[in-house]
Structure formats: structure tokens, C-alpha cells
RODO-2510 file (C-alpha; in nm, 4 decimals, decimal comma):
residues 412
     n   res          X          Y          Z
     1     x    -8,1067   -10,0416    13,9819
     2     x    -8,1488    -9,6490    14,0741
     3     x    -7,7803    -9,6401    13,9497
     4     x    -7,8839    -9,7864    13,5947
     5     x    -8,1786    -9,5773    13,5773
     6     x    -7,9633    -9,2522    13,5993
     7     x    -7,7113    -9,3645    13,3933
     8     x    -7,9508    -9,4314    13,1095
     9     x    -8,1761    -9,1325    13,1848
    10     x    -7,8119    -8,9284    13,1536
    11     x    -7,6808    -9,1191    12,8494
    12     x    -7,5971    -8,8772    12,5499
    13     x    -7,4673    -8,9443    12,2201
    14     x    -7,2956    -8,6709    12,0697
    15     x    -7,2420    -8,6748    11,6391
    16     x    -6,9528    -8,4929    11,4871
    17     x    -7,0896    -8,3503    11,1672
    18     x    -6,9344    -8,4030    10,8389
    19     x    -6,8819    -8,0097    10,7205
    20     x    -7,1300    -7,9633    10,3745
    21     x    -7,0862    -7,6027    10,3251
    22     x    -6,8880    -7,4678    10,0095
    23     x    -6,6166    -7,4181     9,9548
    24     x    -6,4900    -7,6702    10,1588
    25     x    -6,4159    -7,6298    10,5485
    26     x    -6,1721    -7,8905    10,6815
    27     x    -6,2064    -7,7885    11,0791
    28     x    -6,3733    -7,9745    11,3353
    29     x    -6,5414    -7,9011    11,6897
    30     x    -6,3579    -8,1851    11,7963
    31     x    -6,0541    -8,3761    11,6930
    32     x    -5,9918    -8,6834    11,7823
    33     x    -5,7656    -8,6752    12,1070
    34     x    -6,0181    -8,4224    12,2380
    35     x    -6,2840    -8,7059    12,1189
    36     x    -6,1567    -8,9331    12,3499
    37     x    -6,0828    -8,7430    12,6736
    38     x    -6,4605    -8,6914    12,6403
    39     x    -6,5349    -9,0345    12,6461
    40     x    -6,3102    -9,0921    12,9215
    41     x    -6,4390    -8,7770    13,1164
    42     x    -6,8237    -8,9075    13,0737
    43     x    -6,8660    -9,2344    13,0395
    44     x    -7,2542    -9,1866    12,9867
    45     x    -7,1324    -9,0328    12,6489
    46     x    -7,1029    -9,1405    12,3189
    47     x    -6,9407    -8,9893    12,0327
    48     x    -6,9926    -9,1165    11,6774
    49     x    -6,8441    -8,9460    11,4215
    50     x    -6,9948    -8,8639    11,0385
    51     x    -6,7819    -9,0299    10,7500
    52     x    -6,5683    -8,7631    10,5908
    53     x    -6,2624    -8,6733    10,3806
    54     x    -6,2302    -8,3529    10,4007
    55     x    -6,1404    -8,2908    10,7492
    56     x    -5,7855    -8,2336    10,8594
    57     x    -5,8029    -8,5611    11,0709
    58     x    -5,8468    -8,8531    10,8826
    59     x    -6,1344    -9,0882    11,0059
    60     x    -5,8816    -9,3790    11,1352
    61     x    -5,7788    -9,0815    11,3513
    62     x    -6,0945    -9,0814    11,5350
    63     x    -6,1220    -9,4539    11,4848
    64     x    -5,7893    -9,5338    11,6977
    65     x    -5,9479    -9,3032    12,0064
    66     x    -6,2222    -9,5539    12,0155
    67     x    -6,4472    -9,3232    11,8117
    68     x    -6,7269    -9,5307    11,5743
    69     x    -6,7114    -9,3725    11,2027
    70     x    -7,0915    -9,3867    11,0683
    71     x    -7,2665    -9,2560    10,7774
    72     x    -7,5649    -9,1085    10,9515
    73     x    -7,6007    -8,9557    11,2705
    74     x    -8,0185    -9,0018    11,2939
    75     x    -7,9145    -9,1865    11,6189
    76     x    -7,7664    -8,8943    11,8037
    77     x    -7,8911    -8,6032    12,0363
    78     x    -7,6153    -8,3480    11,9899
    79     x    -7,4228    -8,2685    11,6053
    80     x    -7,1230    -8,0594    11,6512
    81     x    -6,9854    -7,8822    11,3422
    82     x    -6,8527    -7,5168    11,2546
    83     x    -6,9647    -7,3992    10,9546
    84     x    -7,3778    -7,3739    10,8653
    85     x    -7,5505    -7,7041    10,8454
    86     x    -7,6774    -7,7568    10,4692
    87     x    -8,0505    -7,7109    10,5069
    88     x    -8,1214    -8,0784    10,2944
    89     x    -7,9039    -8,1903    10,6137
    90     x    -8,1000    -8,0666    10,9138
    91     x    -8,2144    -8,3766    11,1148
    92     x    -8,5422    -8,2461    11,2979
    93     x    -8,5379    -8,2526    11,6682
    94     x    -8,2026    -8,2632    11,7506
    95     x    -8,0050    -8,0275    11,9215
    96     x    -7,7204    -7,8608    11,6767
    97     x    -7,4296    -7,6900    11,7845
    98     x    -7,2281    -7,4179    11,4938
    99     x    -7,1983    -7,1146    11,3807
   100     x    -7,5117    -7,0094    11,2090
   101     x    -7,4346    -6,6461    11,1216
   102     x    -7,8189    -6,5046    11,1991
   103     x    -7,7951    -6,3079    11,4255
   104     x    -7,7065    -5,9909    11,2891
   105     x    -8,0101    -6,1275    11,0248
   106     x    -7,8038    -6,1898    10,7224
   107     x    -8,0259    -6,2031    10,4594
   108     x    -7,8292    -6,4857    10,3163
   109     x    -7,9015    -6,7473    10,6185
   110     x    -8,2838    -6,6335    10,6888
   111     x    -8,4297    -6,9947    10,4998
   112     x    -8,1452    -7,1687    10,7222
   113     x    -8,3350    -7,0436    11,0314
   114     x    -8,6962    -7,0975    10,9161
   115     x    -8,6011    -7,4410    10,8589
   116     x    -8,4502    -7,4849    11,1605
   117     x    -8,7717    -7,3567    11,3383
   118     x    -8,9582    -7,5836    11,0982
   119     x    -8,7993    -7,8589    11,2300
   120     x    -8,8334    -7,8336    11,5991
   121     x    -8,4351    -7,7892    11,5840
   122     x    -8,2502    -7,6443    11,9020
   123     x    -7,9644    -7,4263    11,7600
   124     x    -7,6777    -7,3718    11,9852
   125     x    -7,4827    -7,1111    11,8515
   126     x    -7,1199    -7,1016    11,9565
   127     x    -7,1110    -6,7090    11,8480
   128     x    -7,3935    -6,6355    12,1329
   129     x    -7,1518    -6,8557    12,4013
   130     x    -7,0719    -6,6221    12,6476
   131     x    -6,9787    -6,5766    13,0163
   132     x    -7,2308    -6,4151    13,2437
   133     x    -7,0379    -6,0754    13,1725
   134     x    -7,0505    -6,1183    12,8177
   135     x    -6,7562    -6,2103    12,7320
   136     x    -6,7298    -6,4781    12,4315
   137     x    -6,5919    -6,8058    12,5079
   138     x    -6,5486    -7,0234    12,2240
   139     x    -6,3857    -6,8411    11,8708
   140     x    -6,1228    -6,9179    11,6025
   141     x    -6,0806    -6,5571    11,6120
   142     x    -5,6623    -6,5912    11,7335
   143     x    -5,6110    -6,8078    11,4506
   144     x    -5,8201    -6,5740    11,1694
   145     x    -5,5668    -6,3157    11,3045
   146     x    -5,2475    -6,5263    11,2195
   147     x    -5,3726    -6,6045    10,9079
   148     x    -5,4954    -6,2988    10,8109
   149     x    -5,1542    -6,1024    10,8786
   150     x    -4,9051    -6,3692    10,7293
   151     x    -5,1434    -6,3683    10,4144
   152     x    -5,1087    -5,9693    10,4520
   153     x    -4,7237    -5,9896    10,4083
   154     x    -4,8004    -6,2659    10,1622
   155     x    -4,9664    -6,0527     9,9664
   156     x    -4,7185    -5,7504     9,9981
   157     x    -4,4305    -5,9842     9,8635
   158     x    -4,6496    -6,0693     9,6000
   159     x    -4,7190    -5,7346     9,4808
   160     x    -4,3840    -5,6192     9,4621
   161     x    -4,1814    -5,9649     9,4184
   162     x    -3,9716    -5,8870     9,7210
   163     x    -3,9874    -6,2858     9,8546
   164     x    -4,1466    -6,6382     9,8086
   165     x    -4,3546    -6,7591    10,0689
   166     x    -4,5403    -7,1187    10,0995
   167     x    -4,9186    -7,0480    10,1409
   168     x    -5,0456    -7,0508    10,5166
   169     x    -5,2058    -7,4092    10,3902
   170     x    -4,9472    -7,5661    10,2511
   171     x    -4,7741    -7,5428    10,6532
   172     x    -4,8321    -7,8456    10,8659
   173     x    -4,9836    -7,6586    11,1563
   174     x    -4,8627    -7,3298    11,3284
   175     x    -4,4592    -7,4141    11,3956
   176     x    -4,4488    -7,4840    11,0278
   177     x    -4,5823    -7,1428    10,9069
   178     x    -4,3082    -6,9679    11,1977
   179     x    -4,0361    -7,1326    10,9495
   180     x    -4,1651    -6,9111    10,7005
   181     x    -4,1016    -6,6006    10,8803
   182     x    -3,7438    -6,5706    10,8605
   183     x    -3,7830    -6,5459    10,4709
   184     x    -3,9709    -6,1945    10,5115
   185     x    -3,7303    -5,9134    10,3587
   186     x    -3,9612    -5,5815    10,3448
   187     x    -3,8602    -5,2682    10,2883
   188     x    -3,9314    -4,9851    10,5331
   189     x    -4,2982    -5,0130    10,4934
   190     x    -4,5569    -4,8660    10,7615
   191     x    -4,8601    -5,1414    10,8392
   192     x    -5,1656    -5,0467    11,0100
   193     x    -5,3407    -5,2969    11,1810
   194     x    -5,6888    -5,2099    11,3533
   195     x    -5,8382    -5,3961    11,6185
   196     x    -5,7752    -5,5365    11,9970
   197     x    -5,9396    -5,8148    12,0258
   198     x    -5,8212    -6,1980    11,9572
   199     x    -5,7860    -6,1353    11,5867
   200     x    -5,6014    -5,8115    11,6256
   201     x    -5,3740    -6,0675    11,9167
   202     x    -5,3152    -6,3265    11,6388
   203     x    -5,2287    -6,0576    11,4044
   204     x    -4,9483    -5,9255    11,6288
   205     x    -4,8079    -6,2805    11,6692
   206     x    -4,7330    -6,2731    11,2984
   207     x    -4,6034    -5,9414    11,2730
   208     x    -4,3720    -5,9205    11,5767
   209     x    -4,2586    -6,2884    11,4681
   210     x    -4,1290    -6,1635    11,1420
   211     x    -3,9456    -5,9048    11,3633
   212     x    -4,1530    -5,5878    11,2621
   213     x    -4,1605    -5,3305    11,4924
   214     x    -4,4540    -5,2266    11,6732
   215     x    -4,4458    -4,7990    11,7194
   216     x    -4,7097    -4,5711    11,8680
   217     x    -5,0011    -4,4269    11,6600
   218     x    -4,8525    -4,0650    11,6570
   219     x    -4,4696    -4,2381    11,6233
   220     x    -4,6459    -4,4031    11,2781
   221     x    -4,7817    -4,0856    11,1640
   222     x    -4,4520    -3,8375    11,2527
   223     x    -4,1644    -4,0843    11,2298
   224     x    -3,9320    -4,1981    10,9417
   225     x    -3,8093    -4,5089    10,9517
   226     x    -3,5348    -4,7154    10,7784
   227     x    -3,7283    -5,0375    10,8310
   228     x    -4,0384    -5,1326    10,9088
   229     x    -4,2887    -5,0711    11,1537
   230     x    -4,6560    -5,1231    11,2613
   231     x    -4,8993    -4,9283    11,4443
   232     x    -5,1986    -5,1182    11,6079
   233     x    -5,5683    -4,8721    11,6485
   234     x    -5,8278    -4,8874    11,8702
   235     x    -6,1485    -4,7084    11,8084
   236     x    -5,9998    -4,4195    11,9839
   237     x    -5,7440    -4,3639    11,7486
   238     x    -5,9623    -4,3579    11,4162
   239     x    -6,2949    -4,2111    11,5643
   240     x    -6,3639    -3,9090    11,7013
   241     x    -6,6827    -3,7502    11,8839
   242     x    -6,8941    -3,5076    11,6145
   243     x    -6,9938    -3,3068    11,9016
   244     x    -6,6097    -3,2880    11,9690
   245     x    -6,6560    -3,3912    12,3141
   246     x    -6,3952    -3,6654    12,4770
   247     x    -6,3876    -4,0244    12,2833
   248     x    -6,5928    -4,2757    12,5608
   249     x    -6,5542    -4,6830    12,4447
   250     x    -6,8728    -4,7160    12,6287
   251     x    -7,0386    -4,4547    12,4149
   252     x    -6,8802    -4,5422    12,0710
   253     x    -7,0120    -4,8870    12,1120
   254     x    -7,3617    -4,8033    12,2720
   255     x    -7,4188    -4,5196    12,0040
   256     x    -7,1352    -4,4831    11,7136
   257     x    -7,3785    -4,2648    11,5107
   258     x    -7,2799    -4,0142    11,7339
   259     x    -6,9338    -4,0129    11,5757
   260     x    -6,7064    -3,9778    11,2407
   261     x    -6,4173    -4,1337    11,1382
   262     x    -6,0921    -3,9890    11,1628
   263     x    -5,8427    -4,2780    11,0198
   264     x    -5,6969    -4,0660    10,6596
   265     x    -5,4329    -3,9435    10,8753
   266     x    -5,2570    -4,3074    10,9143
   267     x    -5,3844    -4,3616    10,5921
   268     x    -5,1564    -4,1116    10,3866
   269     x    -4,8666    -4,3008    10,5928
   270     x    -4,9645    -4,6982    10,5299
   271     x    -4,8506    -4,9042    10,2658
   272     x    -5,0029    -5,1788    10,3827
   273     x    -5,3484    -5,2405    10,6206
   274     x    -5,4694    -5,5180    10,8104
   275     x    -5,8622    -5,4522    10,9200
   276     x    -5,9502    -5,7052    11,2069
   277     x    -6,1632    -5,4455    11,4068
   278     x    -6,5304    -5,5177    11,4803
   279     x    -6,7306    -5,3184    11,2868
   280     x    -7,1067    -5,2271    11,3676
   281     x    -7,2792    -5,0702    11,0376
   282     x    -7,3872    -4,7548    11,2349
   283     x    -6,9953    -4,7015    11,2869
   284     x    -6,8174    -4,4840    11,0197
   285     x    -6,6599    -4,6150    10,7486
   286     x    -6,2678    -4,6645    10,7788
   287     x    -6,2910    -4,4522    10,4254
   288     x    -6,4611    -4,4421    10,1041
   289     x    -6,3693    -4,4995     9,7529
   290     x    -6,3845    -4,0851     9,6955
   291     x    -6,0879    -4,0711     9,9744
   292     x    -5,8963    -4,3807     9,7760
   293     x    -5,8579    -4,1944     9,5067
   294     x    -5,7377    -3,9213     9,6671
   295     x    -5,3078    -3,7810     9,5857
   296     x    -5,2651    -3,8584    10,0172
   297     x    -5,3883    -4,2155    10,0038
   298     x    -5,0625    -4,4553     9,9830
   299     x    -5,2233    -4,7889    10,0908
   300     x    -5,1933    -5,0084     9,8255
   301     x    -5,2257    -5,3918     9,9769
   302     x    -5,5357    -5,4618    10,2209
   303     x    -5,5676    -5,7868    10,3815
   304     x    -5,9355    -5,7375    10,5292
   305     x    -5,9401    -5,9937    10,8319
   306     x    -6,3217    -5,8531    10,9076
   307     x    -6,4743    -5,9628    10,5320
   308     x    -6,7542    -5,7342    10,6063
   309     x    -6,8716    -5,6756    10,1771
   310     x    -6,9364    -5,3360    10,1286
   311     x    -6,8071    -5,2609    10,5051
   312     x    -6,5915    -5,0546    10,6772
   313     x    -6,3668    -5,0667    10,3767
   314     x    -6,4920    -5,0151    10,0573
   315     x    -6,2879    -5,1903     9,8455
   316     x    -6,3524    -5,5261    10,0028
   317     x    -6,6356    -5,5631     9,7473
   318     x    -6,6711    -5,9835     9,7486
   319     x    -6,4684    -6,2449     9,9586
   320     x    -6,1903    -6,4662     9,8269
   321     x    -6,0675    -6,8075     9,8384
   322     x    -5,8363    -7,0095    10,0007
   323     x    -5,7295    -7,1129     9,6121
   324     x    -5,8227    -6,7772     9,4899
   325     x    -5,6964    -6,5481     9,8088
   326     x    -5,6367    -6,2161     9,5882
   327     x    -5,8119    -5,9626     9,3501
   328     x    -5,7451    -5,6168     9,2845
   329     x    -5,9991    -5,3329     9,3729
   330     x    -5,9961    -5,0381     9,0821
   331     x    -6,1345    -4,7143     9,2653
   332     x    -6,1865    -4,4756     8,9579
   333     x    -6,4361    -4,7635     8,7908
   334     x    -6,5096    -4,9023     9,1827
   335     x    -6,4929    -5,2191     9,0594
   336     x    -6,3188    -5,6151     9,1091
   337     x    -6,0281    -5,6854     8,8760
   338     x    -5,7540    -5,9273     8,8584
   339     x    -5,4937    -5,9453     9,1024
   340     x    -5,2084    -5,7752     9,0360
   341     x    -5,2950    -5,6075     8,7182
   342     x    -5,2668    -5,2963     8,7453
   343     x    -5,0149    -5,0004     8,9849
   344     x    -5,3303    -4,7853     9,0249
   345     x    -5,5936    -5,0715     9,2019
   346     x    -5,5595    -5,1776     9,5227
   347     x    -5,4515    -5,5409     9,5552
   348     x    -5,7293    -5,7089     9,7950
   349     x    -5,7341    -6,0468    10,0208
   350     x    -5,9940    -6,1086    10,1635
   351     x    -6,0526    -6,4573    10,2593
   352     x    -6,3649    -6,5568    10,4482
   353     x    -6,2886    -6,8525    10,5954
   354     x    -5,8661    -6,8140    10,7407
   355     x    -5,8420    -7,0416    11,0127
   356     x    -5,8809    -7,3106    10,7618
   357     x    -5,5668    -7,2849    10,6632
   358     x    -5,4100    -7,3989    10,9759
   359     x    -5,7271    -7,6032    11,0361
   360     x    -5,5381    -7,8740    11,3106
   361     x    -5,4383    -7,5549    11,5253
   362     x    -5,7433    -7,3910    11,4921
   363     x    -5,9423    -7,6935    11,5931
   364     x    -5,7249    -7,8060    11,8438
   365     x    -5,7282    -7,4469    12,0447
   366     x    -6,1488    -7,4504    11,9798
   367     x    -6,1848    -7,7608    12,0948
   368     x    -6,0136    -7,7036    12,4658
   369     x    -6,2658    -7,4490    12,5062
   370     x    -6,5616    -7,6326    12,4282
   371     x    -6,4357    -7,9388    12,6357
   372     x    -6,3420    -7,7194    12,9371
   373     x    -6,6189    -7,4512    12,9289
   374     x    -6,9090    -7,5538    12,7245
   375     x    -6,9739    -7,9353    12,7584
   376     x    -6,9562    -7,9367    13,1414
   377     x    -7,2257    -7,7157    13,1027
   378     x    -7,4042    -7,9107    12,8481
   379     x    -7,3573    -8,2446    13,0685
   380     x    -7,4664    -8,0595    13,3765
   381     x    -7,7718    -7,9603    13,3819
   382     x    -7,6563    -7,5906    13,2680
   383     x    -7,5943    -7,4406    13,5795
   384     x    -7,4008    -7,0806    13,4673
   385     x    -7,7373    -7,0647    13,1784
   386     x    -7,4005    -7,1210    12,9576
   387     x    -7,6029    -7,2952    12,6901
   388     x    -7,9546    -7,1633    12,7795
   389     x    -7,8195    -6,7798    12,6702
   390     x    -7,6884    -6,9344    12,3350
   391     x    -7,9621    -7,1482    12,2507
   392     x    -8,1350    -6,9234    11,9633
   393     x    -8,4006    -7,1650    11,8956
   394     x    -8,5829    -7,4255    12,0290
   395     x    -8,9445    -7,6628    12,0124
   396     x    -8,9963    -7,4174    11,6389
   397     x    -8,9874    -7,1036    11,8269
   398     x    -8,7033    -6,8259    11,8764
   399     x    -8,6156    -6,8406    12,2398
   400     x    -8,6662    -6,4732    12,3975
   401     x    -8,3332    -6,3438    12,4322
   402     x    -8,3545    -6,3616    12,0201
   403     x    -8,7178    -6,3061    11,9384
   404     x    -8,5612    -5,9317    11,7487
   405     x    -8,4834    -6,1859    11,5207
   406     x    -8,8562    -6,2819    11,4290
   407     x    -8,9111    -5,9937    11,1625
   408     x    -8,6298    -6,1568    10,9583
   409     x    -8,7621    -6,5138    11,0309
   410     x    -9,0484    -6,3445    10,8875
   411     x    -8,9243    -6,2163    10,5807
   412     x    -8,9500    -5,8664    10,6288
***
């Protein structure tokens, strides 16, 4: 009987959300294989899964795992998605687990939080999942990477007709897109690619797959080459102390006010850039549009992993679109044109949602995170504070590790 109790008092039904944000995202938290080892792990558990078509696994998918396909998931404790919940969606009380871009306070998600806190909602957001040093556990960040550097050389083939390469989307999964790479025929182009983190990783990938050589930051600046090459930047390498003092990480991160940029030298080099650095908006700018415009300045193709509008990089002035991935920036009038109209603009992809296009890989390496590293905790009681330090709200109130955020619940 005490065996019953438990089991019942431990039962929890987990609901994989049907993604309602526009455009269109086809990932998932949890495909369908990854569905059932779940059930098969914890028995307690169920897993229903919302109606959809639109995700990159059809619903018999789920269905032959055992997984029940419903229209509503009113019945459930937990909703995994990715994207933000539509606020005409949020089911009060529950506890909802996706990426809810807040807390930096983007203006453009401050109703999606009042609701939430209206609605006695715990948010769970897989951003804020971290290990006790810190450390992020759960991103698609590898896969915005890969994307984000074969649409790069996409885009520089596009420019200047040199090849014709199927779209990252119209590839299967990720051993698809690698039979694409042996089609790359650049000339001896110099590609700067900032960053060291899992995007800046993915990016590599791409860019030593299509046999590109990877030289040193002062190789890329005093080097010719008769083919070509890419240099990879850390903070170091573009950012220097105002003071003049030596660069510290620990410093530039704590307090990058204290220093300017220093990244037009690789710029008068580059033909092409690919920005997948962190940026923090008290960090100098990579450049402005006055330094664009300037005789020295020979990048011409951007593929700006980061999306951060009006940013780092001045030219990224609006996302793009996995059907519309390109526009062209025109410096002298700073504003969006067409892509590919014009020598003198700066041709511009910026897509804001890239591991979409390989959606099956990119939900597939998410979800062996989550099952290994976050549900355990979820399951069990919580033991490592796993969920407890990403939990941003809960019972209508901002938890305290994210009360800073109650000036833009607020409105102010």
C-alpha cells in the first residue's frame, strides 16, 4: 500500500508543447526515441505529446514509442518546448520549461513574463540551467554555429557566383549538409570568425570541413595566401585595456567599459566575418558604420551568428529568415536593402533562429542533455538546486536570484 502511495504521490506527466511562435520553429525538447527512454527510465512518468505538424518528427513518430498524441495538455504538470510560449497559450499553474529570452529584460518579452506571474506559472528557463560553477548545460549553441558558418560560405558563393549550394534546410540532418562541403571552391579569401564558445566550436566544424585553413591572428593580418584561410578571436585579440594596462578575461567580462575595441586591424584583411562572440552592451562595438565606410574596410559578406540588432555590428540592423536568410546593409544611407543589389552594401545574414535548419540534429544533441542532466534533477527532488537556480518564477512572484528583473516586470 506504502508502495502505491509513493508511486502516485511521485507520478508526473510531462506535455511536449506544440511550438506557436512565428515564424515557425520545427525543434523539439524531446524527440521521440528520447520520449521513450524516459518512459522506460521512470515509469511514474507520463509523456503526452501536443498535436502538431510542424515539428521535424511526425506525430506517428512519437506514437510508435508508446507516446499518446492529444490536443490539450490541461492534464499535465510539466510542458516542454523551445521557443516562447504564445501568451493566449499559457496554462496557469503549471510548471513550463523554454527559452523565454527575459532575462537580459527584452523589452519585447516583458507582457510574456507578467503573464506568466499572473498566472501562478513556474518558468524553468533552460538559458538559466547551469552547473554549480556556472557553466550552461543545455544549448543549441554547437548547432547555431554550423549553421551559421555554412550559411556564411553560402552567402559568399552567392555574392560572387563562385558555387551552388543546397540550403542548410533542404539537408536531411548533419551528414547530409557534410556532402555539401566538397562543392566549396573559394578563392583565397581571409574569414574572421569571433568567438570560443560552442557556437564559435560549431563554426570551426564547418570551416575546417570545407578544408579552410585555420592561421594565427597575427599570421591573418601579415600573411599572403594563395588560398584560403581563417583566423578565430577571442576578446583578447579585438579589445584592448584604455588604461593600456595588460588584457585580464576576468576583467573584460566583470567591467568591459573599462576597454575599447581594437578589431579594424583584421578588418582591413577580411573578406568575409562570422560574429558568434557573446556580446555584453557595455562591451565596444566590433565597429561602426563611420569605420565601414572607411577606404581600409574590405569585409563585404557578414553572417552575424550573435543577431544582436543594433549590436556589436552595426549593420545587422533586423534579423532574417530561414526563407528570407539575406539583405544587404548600405553604410553611406545606413540603411536595409535588397540582397545583392548593390558592390558598395554589405551583403547581411542574419538568421535568428539557425539550428532550425538542421532541426533533428539539433534536437537530438538538446535532448541528451536534458535527459541526462536536467530531468534526473527534476525527478529527484533537485538535489544539485539544478532546477531551483533556473526557475525564474514561481506562485506569481520572481524567485530571488531574478528579482533585478522586477523593474521591467514593472514597466519601467
Amino acid at each position: 500500500m506504502s508502495q502505491n502511495k509513493q508511486k502516485s504521490k511521485n507520478s508526473v506527466t510531462i506535455g511536449l508543447l506544440r511550438e506557436g511562435k512565428v515564424p515557425v520553429d520545427r525543434r523539439v525538447a524531446l524527440p521521440p526515441e528520447f520520449a521513450g527512454m524516459v518512459k522506460k527510465r521512470y515509469p511514474e512518468v507520463t509523456i503526452v505529446a501536443q498535436r502538431s505538424d510542424i515539428r521535424c518528427y511526425e506525430d506517428a513518430e512519437y506514437e510508435k514509442e508508446g507516446i499518446r498524441i492529444v490536443d490539450s495538455l490541461e492534464n499535465c504538470d510539466v510542458l516542454l518546448g523551445v521557443k516562447e510560449v504564445p501568451i493566449d497559450d499559457l496554462l496557469p499553474g503549471k510548471t513550463y520549461f523554454f527559452f523565454s529570452h527575459t532575462i537580459k529584460k527584452q523589452p519585447y518579452n516583458r507582457k510574456l513574463l507578467q503573464e506568466i506571474l499572473k498566472r501562478n506559472i513556474r518558468l524553468v528557463d533552460y538559458e538559466t540551467l547551469t552547473e554549480q560553477s556556472g557553466k550552461r548545460i543545455i544549448a543549441f549553441g554547437r548547432w547555431a554555429g554550423i549553421v551559421g558558418a555554412y550559411n556564411g560560405i553560402w552567402t559568399y558563393g552567392k555574392r560572387y557566383n563562385l558555387f551552388d549550394l543546397r540550403r542548410a534546410h533542404e539537408c536531411f540532418d548533419l551528414e547530409d549538409l557534410r556532402s555539401e562541403f566538397s562543392k566549396v571552391k573559394l578563392p583565397p579569401i581571409k574569414i574572421i570568425l569571433t568567438g570560443g564558445g560552442r557556437v564559435a566550436k560549431g563554426a570551426m566544424e564547418v570551416l575546417t570541413g570545407m578544408g579552410i585553413r585555420k592561421v594565427t591572428p597575427r599570421q591573418f593580418v601579415e600573411e599572403y595566401y594563395d588560398f584560403p584561410v581563417f583566423a578565430q578571436l577571442n576578446a583578447r585579440n579585438y579589445n584592448i585595456r584604455k588604461d593600456e594596462s595588460a588584457f585580464s578575461r576576468k576583467t573584460f567580462y566583470k567591467t568591459p567599459q573599462l576597454f575599447e575595441g581594437s578589431f579594424l586591424q583584421y578588418a582591413a584583411h577580411a573578406d568575409l566575418l562570422i560574429a558568434s562572440a557573446y556580446w555584453d552592451p557595455a562591451a565596444p562595438v566590433l565597429f561602426s558604420r563611420e569605420d565601414i565606410m572607411r577606404d581600409d574596410f574590405k569585409i563585404s559578406v557578414i553572417a552575424d551568428i550573435t543577431c544582436d540588432i543594433e549590436g556589436s555590428v552595426p549593420s545587422t540592423k533586423k534579423p532574417s529568415t530561414i526563407e528570407e536568410p539575406l539583405y544587404d546593409y548600405n553604410p553611406c544611407d545606413d540603411q536595409v536593402e535588397p540582397p545583392l543589389s548593390d558592390e558598395g552594401n554589405i551583403t547581411v545574414m542574419a538568421v535568428d533562429n539557425l539550428p532550425c535548419e538542421l532541426a533533428r540534429d539539433a534536437s537530438a544533441s538538446f535532448a541528451t542533455e536534458l535527459v541526462e542532466r536536467v530531468l534526473p534533477e527534476l525527478l529527484g527532488g533537485d538535489v544539485n538546486n539544478v532546477i531551483g537556480r533556473a526557475t525564474i518564477a514561481a506562485d506569481g512572484q520572481l524567485t530571488e536570484r531574478y528579482s533585478y528583473l522586477q523593474d521591467y516586470v514593472d514597466g519601467k
